[in-house]
LOZA-821595 format. One record per residue (C-alpha): x, y, z; residue in three letters. Coordinates in steps of 0.05 Angstrom, whole numbers, padded with zeros to 5 digits, always signed. Each point is the difference from the previous one (the first is absolute). Example, Ala and Ser with C-alpha at 12.3 -4.5 7.8 and 13.67 -1.06 7.14 Angstrom:
% LOZA-821595
+00246-00090+00156ALA/+00027+00069-00013SER/
END
This chain:
% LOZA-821595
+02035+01809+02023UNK/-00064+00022-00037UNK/+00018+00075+00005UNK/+00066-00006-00020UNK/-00026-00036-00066UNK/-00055+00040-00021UNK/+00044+00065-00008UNK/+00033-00036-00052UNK/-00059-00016-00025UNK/-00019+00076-00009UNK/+00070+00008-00028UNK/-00004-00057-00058UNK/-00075+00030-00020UNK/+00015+00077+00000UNK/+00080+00017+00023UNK/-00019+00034+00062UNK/+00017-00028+00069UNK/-00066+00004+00040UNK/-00009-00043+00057UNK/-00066-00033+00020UNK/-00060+00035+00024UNK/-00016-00038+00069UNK/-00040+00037+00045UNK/+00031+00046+00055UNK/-00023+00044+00060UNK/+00069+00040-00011UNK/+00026+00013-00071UNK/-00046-00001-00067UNK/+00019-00061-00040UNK/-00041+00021-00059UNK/+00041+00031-00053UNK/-00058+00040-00028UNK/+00037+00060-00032UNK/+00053-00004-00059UNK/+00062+00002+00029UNK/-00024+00000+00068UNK/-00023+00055+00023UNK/-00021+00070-00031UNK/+00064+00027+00023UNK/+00032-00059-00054UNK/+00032-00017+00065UNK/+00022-00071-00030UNK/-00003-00024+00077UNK/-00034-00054+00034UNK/+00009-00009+00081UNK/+00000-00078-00019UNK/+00056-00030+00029UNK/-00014-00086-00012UNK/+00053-00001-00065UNK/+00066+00021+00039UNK/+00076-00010-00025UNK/-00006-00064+00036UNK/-00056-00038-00037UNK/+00002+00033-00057UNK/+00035-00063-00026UNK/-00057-00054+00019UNK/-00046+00034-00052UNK/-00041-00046-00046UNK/-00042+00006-00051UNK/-00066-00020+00020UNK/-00050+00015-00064UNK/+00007+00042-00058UNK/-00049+00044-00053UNK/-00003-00016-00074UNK/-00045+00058-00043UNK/+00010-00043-00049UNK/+00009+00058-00059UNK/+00058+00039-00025UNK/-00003+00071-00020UNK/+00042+00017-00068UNK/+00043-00059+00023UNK/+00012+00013+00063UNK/-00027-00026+00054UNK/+00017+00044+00066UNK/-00050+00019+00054UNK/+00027+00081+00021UNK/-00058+00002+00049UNK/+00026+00007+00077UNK/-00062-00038+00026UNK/-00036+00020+00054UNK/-00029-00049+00063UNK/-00056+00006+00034UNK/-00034-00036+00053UNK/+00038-00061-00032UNK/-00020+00009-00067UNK/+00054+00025-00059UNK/-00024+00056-00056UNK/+00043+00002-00062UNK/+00005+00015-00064UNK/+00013-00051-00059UNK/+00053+00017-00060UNK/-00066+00028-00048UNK/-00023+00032+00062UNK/-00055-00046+00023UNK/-00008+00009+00074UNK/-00007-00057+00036UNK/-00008-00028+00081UNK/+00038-00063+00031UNK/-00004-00031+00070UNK/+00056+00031+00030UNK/+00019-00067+00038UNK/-00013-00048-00054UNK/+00006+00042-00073UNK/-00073-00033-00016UNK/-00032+00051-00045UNK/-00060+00032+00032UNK/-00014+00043-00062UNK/+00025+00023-00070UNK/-00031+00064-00035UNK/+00031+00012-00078UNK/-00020+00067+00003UNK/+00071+00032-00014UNK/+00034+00006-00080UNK/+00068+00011-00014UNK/+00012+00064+00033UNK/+00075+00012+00032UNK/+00015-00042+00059UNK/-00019+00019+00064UNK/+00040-00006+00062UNK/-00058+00004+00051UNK/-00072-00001+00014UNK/-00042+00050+00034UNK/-00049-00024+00070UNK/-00057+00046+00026UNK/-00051-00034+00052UNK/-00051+00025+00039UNK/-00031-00058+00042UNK/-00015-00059-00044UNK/-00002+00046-00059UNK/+00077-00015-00026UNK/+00019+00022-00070UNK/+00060-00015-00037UNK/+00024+00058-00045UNK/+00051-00005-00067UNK/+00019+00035-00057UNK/+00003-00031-00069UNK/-00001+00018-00062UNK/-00008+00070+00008UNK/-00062-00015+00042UNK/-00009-00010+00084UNK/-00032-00060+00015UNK/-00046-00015+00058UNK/-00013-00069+00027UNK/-00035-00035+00057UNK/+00053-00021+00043UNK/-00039-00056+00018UNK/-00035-00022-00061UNK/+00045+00026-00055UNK/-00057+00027-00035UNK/+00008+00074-00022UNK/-00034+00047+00047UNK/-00053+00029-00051UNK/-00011+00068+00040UNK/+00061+00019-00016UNK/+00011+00040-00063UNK/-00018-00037-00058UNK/-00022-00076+00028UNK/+00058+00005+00042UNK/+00063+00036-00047UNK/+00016+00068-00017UNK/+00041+00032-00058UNK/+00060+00035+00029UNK/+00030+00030-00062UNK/-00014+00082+00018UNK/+00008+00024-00070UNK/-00024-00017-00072UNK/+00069-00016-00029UNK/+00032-00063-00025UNK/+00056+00012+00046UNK/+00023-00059+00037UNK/-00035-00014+00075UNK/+00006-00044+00049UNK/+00015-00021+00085UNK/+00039-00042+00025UNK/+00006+00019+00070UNK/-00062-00009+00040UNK/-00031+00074+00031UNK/-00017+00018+00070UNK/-00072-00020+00032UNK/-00007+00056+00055UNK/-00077-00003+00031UNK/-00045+00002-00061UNK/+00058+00021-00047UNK/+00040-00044-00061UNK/+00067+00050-00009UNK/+00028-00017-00063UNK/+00057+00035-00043UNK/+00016-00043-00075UNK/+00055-00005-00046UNK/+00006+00025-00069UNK/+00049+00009-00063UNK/+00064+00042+00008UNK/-00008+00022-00067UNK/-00032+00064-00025UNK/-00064-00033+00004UNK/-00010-00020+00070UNK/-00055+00011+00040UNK/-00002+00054+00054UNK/+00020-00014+00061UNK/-00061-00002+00058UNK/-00025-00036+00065UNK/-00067-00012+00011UNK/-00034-00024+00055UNK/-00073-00049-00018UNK/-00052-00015+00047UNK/-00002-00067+00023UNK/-00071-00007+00001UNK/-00019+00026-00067UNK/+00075+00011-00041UNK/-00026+00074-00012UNK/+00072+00044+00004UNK/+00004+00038+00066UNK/+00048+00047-00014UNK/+00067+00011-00043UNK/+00066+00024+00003UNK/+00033+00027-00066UNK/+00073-00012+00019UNK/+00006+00021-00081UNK/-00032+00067+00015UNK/-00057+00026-00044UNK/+00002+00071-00034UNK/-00002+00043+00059UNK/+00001-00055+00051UNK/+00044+00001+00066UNK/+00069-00015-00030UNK/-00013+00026-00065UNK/+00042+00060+00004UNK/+00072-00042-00005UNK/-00025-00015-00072UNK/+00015+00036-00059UNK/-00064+00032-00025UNK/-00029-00047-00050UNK/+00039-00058+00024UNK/-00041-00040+00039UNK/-00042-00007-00070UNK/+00046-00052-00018UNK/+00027-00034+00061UNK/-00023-00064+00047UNK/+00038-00041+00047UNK/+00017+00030+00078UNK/-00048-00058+00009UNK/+00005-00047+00060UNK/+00014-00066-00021UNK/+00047-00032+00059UNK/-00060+00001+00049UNK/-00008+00044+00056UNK/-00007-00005+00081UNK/-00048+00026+00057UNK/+00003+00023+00064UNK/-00071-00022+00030UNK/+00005+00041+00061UNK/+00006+00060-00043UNK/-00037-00015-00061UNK/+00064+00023-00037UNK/+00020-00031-00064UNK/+00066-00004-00018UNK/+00008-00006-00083UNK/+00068-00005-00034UNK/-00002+00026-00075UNK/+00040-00013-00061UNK/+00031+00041-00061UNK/-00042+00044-00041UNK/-00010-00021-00076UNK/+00032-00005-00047UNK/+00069-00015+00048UNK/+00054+00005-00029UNK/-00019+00064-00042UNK/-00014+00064+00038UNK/-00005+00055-00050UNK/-00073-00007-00006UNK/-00015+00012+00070UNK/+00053+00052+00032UNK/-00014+00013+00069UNK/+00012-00044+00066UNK/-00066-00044-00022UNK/-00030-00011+00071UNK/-00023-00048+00028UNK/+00042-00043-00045UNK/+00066-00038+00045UNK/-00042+00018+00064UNK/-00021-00025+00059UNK/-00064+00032+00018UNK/-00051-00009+00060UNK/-00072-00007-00007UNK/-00066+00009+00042UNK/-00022-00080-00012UNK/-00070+00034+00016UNK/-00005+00053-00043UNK/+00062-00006-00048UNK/+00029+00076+00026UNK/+00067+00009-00011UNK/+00038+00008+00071UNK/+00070+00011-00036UNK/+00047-00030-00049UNK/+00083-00010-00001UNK/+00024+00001-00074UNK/+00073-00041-00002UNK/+00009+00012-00080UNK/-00013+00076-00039UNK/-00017-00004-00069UNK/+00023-00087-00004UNK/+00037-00014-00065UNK/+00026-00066+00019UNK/-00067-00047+00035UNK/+00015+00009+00069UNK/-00062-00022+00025UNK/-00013+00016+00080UNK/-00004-00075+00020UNK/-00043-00036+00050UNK/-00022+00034+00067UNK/+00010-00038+00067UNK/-00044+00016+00059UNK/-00013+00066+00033UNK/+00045+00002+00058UNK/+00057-00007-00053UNK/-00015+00058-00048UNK/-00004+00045+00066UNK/+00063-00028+00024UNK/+00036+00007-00068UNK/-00028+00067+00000UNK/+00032+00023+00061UNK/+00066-00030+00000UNK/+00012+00034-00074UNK/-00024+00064+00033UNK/-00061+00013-00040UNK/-00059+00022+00020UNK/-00065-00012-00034UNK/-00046+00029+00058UNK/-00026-00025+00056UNK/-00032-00054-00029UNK/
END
């Protein structure tokens, strides 16, 4: 009966089902990646909550943060479990760990701020060196997975700033990158206004937080894309930023990132043209941040139709073949 009621558990604290993380020689148990996998799979090869018991669940302990953020009081976080302990994220942000078995608090860190809500946490571990990664406030935030003390070789005493321009254009993340080897992948929302940030995914050393590489999918002056602008154009635009998440094929170090409208969106006369890589779905080199190739679903968007969340991989190349188009061999 005990793992049948601690996946309630998981659902009261966070509304995600996760099941608990007992030990296995077979399937991984942990659920150490937001949404499950890099692929955003949303899959667990759990099978101990079937159609038949789902009905004998109990509640067997539950989570109070004990704060409320502009009156409300809802954790967003999808938590993540590992080796029996829970990571989450309070309403203000504050990360915190619980005994996965018992909801005892192990540790609280009120490092966060009123930032947008965040739907998941980031994991990197090498060893015993395990690091729990967030964005807030316009800032990433590093922690000791294990002490919940900010790891202070990273960036600034363990934080950078995110924002990638000077402007007092609205910035934040909700969605929680990709950690590929050494790499944080993250992409950030903005305004939808004229005065939006421009759209951009950077990848940060995990080590140090010094950017690896970039990605302008709002193409500079001259930049690969540039040409389906209007000259001049691209002075004034933002947006075609990624801001659903994105996915990763591991095997291939490809990056899959979906993009949304360019800015402002529902007014196109300042920038004429088919405004790549806005409404696209375009691979990446995780390594190196090289584009591979890009599909573009909306020319010139007048109406906000955002290219929406990627799933895995195997799907985009078996979407790609069945509508007949070919984006190369990769």
């Amino acid at each position: 009966m005990k793992k049948f009621i601690f996946a309630v558990v998981i659902i009261l604290v966070s509304a995600c089902s996760i099941e608990e993380p007992e030990q296995s020689a077979s399937i991984n148990t942990n659920w150490d990646t937001y949404l499950g996998d890099p692929g955003r799979s949303h899959y667990s090869q759990l099978t101990q909550i079937t159609r038949e018991n789902v009905d004998q669940l109990e509640l067997a302990w539950k989570y109070d943060s004990g704060e409320l953020r502009e009156g409300n009081s809802s954790m967003y976080t999808s938590p993540l479990i590992i080796d029996g302990i829970l990571y989450g994220l309070s309403p203000r942000l504050h990360a915190f760990a619980l005994n996965a078995a018992t909801g005892e608090e192990i540790w609280r860190h009120e490092l966060g701020g009123n930032g947008a809500a965040q739907r998941g946490l980031m994991w990197w571990q090498n060893g015993e060196d395990k690091r729990l990664i967030y964005p807030a406030s316009g800032e990433l935030i590093m922690l000791n997975a294990s002490t919940g003390q900010p790891i202070t070789s990273f960036g600034d005493n363990g934080r950078i700033n995110l924002r990638p321009e000077d402007i007092a254009a609205p910035f934040f993340t909700s969605v929680p990158g990709i950690v590929f080897e050494d790499r944080l992948i993250l992409g950030f929302s903005t305004a939808e206004s004229a005065n939006s940030h421009s759209g951009m995914i950077r990848a940060f050393n995990v080590h140090t937080g010094e950017e690896l590489w970039r990605f302008n999918s709002l193409p500079v002056e001259g930049g690969l894309g540039s040409e389906t602008w209007e000259e001049g154009s691209l002075d004034t635009a933002g947006g075609a930023n990624n801001w659903t998440g994105m996915t990763l094929d591991e095997e291939r170090a490809m990056l899959f990132v979906p993009t949304g409208s360019a800015t402002p969106d529902f007014y196109g006369a300042t920038r004429t043209g088919d405004n790549l890589f806005a409404n696209s779905l375009i691979a990446l080199d995780a390594r190196t941040g090289a584009y591979h190739w890009h599909y573009q679903t909306v020319r010139h968007d007048l109406w906000d139709r955002d290219f929406p969340f990627t799933t895995h991989s195997r799907a985009v190349r078996e979407r790609w073949s069945t509508n007949r188009r070919r984006c190369g061999d990769n």
